[in-house]
Gaussian input, Z-matrix of N, CA and C with variables (Angstrom, degrees):
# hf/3-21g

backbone

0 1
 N
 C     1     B1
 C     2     B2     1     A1
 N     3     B3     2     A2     1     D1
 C     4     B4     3     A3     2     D2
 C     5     B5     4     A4     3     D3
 N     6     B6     5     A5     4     D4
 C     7     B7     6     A6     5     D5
 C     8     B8     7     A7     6     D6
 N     9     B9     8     A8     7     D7
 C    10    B10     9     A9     8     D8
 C    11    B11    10    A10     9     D9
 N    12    B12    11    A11    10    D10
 C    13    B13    12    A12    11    D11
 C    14    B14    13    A13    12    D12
 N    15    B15    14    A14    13    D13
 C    16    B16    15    A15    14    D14
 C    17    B17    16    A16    15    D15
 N    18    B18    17    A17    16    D16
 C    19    B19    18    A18    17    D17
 C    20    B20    19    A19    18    D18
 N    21    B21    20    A20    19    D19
 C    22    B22    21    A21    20    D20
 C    23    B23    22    A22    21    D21
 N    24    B24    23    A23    22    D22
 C    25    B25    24    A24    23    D23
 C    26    B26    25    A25    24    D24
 N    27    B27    26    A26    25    D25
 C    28    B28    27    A27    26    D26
 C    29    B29    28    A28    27    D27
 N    30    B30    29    A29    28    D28
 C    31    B31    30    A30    29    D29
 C    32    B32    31    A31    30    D30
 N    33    B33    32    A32    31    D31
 C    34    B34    33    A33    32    D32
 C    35    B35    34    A34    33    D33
 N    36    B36    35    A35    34    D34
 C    37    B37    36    A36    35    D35
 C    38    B38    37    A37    36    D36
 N    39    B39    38    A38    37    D37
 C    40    B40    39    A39    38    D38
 C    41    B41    40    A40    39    D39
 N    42    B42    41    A41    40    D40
 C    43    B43    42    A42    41    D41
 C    44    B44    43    A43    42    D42
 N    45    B45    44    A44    43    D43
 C    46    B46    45    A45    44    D44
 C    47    B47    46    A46    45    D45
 N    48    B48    47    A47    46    D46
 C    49    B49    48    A48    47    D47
 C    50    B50    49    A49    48    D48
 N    51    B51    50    A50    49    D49
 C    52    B52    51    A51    50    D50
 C    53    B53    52    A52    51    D51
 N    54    B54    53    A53    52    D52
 C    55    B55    54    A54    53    D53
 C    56    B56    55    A55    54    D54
 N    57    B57    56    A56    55    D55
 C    58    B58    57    A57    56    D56
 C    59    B59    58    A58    57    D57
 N    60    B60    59    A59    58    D58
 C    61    B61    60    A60    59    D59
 C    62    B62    61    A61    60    D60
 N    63    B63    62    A62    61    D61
 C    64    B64    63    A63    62    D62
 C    65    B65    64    A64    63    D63
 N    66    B66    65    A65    64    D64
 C    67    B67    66    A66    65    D65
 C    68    B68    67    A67    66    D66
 N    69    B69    68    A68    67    D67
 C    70    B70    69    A69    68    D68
 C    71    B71    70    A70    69    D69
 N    72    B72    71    A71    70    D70
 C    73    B73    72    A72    71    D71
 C    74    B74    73    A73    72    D72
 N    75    B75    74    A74    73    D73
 C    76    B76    75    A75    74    D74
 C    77    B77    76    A76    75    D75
 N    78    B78    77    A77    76    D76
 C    79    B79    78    A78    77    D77
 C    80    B80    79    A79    78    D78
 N    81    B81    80    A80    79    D79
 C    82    B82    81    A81    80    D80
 C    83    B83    82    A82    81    D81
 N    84    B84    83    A83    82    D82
 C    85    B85    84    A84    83    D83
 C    86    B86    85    A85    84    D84
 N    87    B87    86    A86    85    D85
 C    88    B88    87    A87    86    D86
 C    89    B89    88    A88    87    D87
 N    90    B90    89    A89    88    D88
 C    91    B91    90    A90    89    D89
 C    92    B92    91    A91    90    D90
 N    93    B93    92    A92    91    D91
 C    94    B94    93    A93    92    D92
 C    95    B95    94    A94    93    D93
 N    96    B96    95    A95    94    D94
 C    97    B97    96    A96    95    D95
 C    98    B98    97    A97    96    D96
 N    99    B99    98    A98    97    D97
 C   100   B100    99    A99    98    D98
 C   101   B101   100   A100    99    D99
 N   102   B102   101   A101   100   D100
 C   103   B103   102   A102   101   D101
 C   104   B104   103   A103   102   D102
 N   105   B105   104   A104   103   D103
 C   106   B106   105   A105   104   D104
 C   107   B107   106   A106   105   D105
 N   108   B108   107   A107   106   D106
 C   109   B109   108   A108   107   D107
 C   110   B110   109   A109   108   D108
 N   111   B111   110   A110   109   D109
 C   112   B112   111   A111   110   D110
 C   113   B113   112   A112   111   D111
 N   114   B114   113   A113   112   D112
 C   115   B115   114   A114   113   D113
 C   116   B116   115   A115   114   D114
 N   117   B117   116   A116   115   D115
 C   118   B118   117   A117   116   D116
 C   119   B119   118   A118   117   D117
 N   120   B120   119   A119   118   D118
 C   121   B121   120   A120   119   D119
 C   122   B122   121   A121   120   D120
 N   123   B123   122   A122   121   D121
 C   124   B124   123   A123   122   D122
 C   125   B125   124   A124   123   D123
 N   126   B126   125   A125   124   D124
 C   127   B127   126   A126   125   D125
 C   128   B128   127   A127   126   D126
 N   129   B129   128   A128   127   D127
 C   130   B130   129   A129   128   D128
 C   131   B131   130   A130   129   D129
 N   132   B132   131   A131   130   D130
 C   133   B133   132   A132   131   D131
 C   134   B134   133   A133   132   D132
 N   135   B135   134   A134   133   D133
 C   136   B136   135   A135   134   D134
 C   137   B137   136   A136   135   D135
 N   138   B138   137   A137   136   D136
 C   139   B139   138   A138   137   D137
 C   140   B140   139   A139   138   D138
 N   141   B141   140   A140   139   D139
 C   142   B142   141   A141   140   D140
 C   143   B143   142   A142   141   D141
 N   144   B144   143   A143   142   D142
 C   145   B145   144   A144   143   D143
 C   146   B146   145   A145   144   D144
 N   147   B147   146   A146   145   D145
 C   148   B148   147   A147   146   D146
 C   149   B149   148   A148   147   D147
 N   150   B150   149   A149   148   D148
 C   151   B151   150   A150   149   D149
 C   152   B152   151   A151   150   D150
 N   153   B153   152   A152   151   D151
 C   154   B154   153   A153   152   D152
 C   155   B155   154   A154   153   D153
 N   156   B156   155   A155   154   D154
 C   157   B157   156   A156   155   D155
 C   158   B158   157   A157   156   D156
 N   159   B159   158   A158   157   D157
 C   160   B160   159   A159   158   D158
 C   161   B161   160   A160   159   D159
 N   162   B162   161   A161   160   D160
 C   163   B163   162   A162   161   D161
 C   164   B164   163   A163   162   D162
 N   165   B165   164   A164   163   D163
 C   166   B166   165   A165   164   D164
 C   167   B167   166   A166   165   D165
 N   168   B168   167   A167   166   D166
 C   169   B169   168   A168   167   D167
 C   170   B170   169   A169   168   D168
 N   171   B171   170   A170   169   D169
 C   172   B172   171   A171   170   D170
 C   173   B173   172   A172   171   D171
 N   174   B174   173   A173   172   D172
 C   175   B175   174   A174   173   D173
 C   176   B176   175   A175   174   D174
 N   177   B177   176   A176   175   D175
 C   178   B178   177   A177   176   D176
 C   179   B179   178   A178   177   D177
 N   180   B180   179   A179   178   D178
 C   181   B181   180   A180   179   D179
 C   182   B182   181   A181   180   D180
 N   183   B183   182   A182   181   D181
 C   184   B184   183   A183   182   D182
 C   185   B185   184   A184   183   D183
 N   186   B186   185   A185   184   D184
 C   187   B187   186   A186   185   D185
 C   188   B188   187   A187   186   D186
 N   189   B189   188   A188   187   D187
 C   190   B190   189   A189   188   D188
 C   191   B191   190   A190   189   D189
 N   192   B192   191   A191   190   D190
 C   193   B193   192   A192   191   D191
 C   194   B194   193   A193   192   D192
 N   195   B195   194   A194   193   D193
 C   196   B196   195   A195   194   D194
 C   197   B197   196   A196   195   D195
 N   198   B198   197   A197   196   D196
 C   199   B199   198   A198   197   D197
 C   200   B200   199   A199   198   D198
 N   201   B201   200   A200   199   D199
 C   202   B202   201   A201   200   D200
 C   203   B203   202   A202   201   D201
 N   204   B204   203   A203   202   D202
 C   205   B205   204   A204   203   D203
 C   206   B206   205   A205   204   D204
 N   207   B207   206   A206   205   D205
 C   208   B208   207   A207   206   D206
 C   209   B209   208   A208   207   D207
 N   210   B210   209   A209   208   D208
 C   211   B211   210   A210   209   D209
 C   212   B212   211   A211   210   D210
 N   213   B213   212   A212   211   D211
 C   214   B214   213   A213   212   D212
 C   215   B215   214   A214   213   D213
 N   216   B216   215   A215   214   D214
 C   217   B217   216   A216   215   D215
 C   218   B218   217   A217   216   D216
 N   219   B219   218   A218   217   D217
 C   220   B220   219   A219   218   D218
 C   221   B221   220   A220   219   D219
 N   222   B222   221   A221   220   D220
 C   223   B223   222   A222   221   D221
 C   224   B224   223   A223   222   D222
 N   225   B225   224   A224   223   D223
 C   226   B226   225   A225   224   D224
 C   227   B227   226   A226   225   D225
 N   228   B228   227   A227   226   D226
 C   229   B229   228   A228   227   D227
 C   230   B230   229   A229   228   D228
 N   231   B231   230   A230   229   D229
 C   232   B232   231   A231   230   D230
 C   233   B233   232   A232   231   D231
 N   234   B234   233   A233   232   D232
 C   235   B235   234   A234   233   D233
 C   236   B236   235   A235   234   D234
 N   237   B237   236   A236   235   D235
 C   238   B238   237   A237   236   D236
 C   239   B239   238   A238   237   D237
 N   240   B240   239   A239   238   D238
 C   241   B241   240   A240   239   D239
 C   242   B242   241   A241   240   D240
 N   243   B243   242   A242   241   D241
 C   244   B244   243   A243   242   D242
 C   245   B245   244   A244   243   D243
 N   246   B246   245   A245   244   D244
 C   247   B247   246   A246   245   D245
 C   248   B248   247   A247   246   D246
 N   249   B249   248   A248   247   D247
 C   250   B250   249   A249   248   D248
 C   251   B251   250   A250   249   D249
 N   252   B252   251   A251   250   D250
 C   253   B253   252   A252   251   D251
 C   254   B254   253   A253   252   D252
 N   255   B255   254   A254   253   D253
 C   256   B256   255   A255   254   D254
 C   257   B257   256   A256   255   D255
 N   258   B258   257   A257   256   D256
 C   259   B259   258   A258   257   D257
 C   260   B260   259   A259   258   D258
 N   261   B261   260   A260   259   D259
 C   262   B262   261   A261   260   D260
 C   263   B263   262   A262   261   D261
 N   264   B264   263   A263   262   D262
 C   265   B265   264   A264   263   D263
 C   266   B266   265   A265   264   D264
 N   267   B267   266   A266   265   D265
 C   268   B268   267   A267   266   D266
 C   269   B269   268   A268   267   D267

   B1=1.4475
   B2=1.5193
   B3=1.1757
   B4=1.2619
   B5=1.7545
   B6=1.4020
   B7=1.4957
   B8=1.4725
   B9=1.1117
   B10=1.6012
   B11=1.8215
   B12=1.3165
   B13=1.5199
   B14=1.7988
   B15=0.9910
   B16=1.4758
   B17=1.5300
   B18=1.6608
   B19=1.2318
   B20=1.6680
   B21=1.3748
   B22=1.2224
   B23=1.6463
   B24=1.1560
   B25=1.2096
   B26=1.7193
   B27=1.4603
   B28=1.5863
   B29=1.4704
   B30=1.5725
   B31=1.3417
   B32=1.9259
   B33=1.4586
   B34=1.3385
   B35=1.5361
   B36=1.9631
   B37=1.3205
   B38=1.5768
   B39=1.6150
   B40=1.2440
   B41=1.6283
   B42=1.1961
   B43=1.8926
   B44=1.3165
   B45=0.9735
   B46=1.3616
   B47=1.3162
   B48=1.4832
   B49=1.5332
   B50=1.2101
   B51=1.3960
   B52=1.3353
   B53=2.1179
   B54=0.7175
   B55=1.7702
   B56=1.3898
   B57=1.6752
   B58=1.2795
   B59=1.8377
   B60=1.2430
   B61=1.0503
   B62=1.7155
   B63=0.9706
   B64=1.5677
   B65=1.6793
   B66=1.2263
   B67=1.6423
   B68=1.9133
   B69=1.2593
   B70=1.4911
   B71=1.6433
   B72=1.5820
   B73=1.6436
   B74=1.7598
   B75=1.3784
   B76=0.9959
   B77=1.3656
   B78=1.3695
   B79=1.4705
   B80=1.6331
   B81=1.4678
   B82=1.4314
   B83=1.5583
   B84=1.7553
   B85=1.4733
   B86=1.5068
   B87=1.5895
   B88=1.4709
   B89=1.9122
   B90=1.1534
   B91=1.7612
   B92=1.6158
   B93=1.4800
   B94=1.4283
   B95=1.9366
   B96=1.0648
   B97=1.3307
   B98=1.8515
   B99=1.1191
   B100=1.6748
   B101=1.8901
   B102=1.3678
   B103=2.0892
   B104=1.5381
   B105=1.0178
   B106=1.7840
   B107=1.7451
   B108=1.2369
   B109=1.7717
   B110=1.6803
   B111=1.5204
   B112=1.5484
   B113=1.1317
   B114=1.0907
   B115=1.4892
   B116=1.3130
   B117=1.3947
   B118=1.1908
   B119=1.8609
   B120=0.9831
   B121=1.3856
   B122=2.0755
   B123=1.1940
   B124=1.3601
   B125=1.2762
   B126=1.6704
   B127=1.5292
   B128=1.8796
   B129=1.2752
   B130=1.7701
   B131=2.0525
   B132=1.0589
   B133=1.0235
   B134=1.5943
   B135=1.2505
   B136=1.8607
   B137=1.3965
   B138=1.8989
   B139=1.7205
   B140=1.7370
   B141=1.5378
   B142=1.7367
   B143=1.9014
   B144=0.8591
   B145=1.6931
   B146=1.7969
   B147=1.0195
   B148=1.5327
   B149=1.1626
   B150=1.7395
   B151=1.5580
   B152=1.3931
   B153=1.3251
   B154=1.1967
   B155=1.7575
   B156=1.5057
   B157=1.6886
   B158=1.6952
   B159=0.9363
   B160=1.7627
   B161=1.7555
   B162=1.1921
   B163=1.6401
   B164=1.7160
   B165=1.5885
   B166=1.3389
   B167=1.4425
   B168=1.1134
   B169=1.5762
   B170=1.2920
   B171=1.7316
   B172=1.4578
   B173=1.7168
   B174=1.5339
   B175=1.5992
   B176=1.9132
   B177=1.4514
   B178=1.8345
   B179=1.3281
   B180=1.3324
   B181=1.9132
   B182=1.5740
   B183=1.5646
   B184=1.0957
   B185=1.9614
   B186=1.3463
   B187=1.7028
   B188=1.3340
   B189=1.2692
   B190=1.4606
   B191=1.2521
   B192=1.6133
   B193=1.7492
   B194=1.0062
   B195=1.7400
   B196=0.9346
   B197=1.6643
   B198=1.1426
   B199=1.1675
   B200=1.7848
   B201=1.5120
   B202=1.6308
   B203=1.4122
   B204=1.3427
   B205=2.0166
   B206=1.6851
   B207=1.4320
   B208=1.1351
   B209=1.8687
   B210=1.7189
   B211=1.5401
   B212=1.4156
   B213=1.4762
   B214=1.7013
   B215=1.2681
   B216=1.3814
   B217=1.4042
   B218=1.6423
   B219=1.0559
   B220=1.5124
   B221=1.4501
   B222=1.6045
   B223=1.0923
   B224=1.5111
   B225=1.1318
   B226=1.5168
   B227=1.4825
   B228=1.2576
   B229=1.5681
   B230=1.6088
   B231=1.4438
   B232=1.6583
   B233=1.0131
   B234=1.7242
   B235=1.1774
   B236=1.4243
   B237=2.2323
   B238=0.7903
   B239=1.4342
   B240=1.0227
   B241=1.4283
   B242=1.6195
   B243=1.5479
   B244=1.3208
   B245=2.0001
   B246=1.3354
   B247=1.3876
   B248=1.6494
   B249=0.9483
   B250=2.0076
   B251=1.7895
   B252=0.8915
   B253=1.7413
   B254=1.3694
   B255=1.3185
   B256=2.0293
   B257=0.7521
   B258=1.2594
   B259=1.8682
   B260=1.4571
   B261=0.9322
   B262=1.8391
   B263=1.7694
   B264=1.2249
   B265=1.4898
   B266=1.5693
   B267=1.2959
   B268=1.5942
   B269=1.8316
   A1=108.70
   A2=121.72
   A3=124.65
   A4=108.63
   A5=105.56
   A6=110.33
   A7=112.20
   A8=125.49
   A9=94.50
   A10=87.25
   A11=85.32
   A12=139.33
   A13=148.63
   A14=106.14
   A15=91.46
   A16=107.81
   A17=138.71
   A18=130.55
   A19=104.13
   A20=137.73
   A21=140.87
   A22=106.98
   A23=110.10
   A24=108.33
   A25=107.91
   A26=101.39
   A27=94.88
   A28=101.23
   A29=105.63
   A30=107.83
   A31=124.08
   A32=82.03
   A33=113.52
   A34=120.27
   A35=110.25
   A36=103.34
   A37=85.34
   A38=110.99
   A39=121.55
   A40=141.50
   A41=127.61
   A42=120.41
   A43=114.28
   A44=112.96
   A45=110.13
   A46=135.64
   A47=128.31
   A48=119.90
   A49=111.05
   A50=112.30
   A51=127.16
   A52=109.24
   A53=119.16
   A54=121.20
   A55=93.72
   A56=137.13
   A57=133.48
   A58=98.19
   A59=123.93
   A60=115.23
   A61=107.75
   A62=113.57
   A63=122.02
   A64=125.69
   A65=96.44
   A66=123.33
   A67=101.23
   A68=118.18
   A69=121.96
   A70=121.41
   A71=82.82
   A72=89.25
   A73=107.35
   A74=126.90
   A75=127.14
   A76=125.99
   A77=116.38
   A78=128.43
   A79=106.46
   A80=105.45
   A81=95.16
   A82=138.37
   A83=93.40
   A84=96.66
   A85=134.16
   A86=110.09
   A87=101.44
   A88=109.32
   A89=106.35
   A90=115.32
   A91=121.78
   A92=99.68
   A93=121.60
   A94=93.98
   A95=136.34
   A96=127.67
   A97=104.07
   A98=107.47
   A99=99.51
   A100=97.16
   A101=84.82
   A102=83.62
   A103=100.00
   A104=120.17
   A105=140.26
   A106=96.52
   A107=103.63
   A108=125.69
   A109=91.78
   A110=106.96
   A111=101.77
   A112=99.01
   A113=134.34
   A114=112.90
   A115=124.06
   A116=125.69
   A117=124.79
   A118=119.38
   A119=118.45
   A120=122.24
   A121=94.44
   A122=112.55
   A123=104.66
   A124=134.48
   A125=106.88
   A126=102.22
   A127=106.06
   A128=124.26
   A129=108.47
   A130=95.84
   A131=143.53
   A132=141.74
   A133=137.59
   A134=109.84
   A135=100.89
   A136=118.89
   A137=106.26
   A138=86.39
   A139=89.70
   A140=130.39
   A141=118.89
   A142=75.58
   A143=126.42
   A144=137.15
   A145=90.88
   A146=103.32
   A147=128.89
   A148=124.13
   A149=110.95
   A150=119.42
   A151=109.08
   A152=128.18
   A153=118.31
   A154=117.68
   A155=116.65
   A156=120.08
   A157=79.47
   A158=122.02
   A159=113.24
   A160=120.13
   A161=97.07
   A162=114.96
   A163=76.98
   A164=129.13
   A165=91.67
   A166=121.00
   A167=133.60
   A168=136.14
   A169=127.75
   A170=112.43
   A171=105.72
   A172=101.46
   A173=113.71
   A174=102.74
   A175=111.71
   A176=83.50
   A177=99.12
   A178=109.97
   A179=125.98
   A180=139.06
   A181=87.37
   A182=131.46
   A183=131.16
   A184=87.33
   A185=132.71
   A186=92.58
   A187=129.45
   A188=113.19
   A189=103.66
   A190=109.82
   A191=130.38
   A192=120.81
   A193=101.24
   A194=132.58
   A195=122.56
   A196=105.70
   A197=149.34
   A198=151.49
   A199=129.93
   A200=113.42
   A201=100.05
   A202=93.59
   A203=64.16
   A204=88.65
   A205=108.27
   A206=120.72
   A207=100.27
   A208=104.80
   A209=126.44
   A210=119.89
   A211=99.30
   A212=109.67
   A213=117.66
   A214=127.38
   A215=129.85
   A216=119.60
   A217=126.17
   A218=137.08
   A219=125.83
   A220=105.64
   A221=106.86
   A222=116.52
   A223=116.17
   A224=121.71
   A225=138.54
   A226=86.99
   A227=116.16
   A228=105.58
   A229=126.03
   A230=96.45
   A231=105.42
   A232=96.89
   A233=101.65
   A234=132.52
   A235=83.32
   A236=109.91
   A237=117.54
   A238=124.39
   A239=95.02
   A240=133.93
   A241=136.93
   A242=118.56
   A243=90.41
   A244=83.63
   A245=114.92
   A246=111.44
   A247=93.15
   A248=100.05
   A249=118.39
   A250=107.14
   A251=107.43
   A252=101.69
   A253=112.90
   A254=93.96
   A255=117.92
   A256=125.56
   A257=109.81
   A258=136.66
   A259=98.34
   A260=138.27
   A261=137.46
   A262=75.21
   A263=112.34
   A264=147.27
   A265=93.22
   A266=118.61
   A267=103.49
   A268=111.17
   D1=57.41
   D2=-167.10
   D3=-81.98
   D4=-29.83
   D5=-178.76
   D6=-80.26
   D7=131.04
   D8=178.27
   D9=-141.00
   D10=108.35
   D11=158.23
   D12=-67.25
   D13=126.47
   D14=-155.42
   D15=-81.17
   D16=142.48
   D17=-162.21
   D18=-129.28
   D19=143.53
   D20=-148.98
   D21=-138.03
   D22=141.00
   D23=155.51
   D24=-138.06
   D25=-151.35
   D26=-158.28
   D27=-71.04
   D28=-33.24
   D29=-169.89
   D30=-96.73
   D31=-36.75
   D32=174.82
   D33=-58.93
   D34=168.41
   D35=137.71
   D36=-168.59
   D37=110.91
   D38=133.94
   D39=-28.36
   D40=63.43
   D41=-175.64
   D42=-105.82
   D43=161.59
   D44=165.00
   D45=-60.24
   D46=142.06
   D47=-170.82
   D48=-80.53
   D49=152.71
   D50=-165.04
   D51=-125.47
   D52=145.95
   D53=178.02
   D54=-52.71
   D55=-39.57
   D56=-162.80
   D57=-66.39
   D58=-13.25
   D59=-165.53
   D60=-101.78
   D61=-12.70
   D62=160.48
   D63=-2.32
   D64=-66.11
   D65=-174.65
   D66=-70.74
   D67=-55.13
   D68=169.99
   D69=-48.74
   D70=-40.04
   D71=-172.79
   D72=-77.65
   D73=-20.58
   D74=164.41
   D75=-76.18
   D76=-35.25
   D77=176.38
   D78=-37.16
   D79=-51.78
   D80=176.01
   D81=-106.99
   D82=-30.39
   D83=150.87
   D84=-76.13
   D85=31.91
   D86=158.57
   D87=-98.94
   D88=-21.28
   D89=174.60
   D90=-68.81
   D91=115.28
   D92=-155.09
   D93=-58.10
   D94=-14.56
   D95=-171.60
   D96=-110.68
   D97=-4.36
   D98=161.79
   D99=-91.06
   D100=-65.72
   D101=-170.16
   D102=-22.83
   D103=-62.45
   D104=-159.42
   D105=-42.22
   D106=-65.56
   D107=-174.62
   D108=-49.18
   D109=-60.18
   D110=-155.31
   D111=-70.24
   D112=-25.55
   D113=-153.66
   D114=97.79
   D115=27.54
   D116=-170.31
   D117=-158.55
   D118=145.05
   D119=-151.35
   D120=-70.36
   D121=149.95
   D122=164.87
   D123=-63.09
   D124=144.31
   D125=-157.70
   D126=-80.27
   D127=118.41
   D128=-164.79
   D129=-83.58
   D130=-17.64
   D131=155.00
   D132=-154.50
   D133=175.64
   D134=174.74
   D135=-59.97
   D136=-26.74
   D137=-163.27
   D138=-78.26
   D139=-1.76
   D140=-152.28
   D141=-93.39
   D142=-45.56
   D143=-178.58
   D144=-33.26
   D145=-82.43
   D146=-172.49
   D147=-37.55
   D148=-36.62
   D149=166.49
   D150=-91.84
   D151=-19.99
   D152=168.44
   D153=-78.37
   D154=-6.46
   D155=170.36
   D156=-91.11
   D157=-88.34
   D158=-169.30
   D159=0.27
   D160=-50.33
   D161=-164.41
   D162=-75.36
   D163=-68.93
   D164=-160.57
   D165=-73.85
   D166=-8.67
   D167=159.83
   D168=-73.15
   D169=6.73
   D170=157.95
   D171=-117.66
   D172=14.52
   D173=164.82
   D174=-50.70
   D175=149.29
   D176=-177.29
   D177=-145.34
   D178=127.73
   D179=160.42
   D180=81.05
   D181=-141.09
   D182=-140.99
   D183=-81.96
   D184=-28.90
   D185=168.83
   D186=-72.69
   D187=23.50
   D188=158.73
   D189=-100.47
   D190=42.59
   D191=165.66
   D192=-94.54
   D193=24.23
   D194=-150.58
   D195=-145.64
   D196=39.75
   D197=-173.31
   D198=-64.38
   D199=136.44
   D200=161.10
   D201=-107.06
   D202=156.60
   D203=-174.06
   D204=-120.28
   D205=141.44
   D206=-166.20
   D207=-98.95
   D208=148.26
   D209=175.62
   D210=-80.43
   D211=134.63
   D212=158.85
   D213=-142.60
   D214=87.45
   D215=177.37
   D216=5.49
   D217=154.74
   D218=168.91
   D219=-85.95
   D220=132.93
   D221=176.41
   D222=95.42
   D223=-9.04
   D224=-165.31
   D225=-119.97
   D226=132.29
   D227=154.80
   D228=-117.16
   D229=41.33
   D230=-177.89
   D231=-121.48
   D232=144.67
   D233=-149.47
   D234=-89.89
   D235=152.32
   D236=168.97
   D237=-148.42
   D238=21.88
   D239=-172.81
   D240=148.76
   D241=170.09
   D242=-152.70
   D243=-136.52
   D244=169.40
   D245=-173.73
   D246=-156.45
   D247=135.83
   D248=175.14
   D249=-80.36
   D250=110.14
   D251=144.72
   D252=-91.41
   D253=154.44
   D254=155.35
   D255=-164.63
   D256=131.48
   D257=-161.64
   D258=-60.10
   D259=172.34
   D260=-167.90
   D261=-158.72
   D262=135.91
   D263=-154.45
   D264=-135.41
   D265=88.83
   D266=171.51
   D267=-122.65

C-alpha cells in the first residue's frame, strides 16, 4: 500500500490524514465513550492528536502497510472520523 490514495463512495470519501486534521481528530477522540468503543486510549490534546498523524505521515518501506485514513462526508472535507487500513502480505 505504498500509494495512499484517496477512495470514494457515494456518500463518503476516505483520504489520507493530514496535521490540518488534528483539532477534528481530537474533538472526538478526547470523549471517554468513543475512545472506549474504538479501541483506543483518550486523546489528552490536539498537539498529542497531531504527533500521532505525524508519526503516520513519516511511515516508510513495509510501515506503510499500514495507513489512517481520514472519514469525510462527500463534499465536506472535515474529518469525521478516522479508519486504519493494512495491506495483509500473504
Amino acid at each position: 500500500m505504498n500509494e495512499f490514495v484517496s477512495l470514494e463512495t457515494e456518500r463518503l470519501v476516505l483520504r489520507p490524514v493530514r496535521l490540518s486534521d488534528a483539532e477534528a481528530m481530537y474533538d472526538y477522540g478526547h470523549r471517554p465513550e468513543v475512545a472506549q468503543l474504538a479501541g483506543f486510549p483518550v486523546n489528552q490534546s490536539v498537539e498529542e492528536c497531531r504527533s500521532f498523524i505525524q508519526m503516520d505521515l513519516e511511515k516508510a518501506g513495509d510501515e506503510t502497510r499500514q495507513r489512517i485514513y481520514a472519514i469525510c462526508l462527500k463534499g465536506q472535507d472535515c474529518l469525521m472520523g478516522t479508519v486504519n487500513f493494512q495491506e495483509n502480505c500473504t
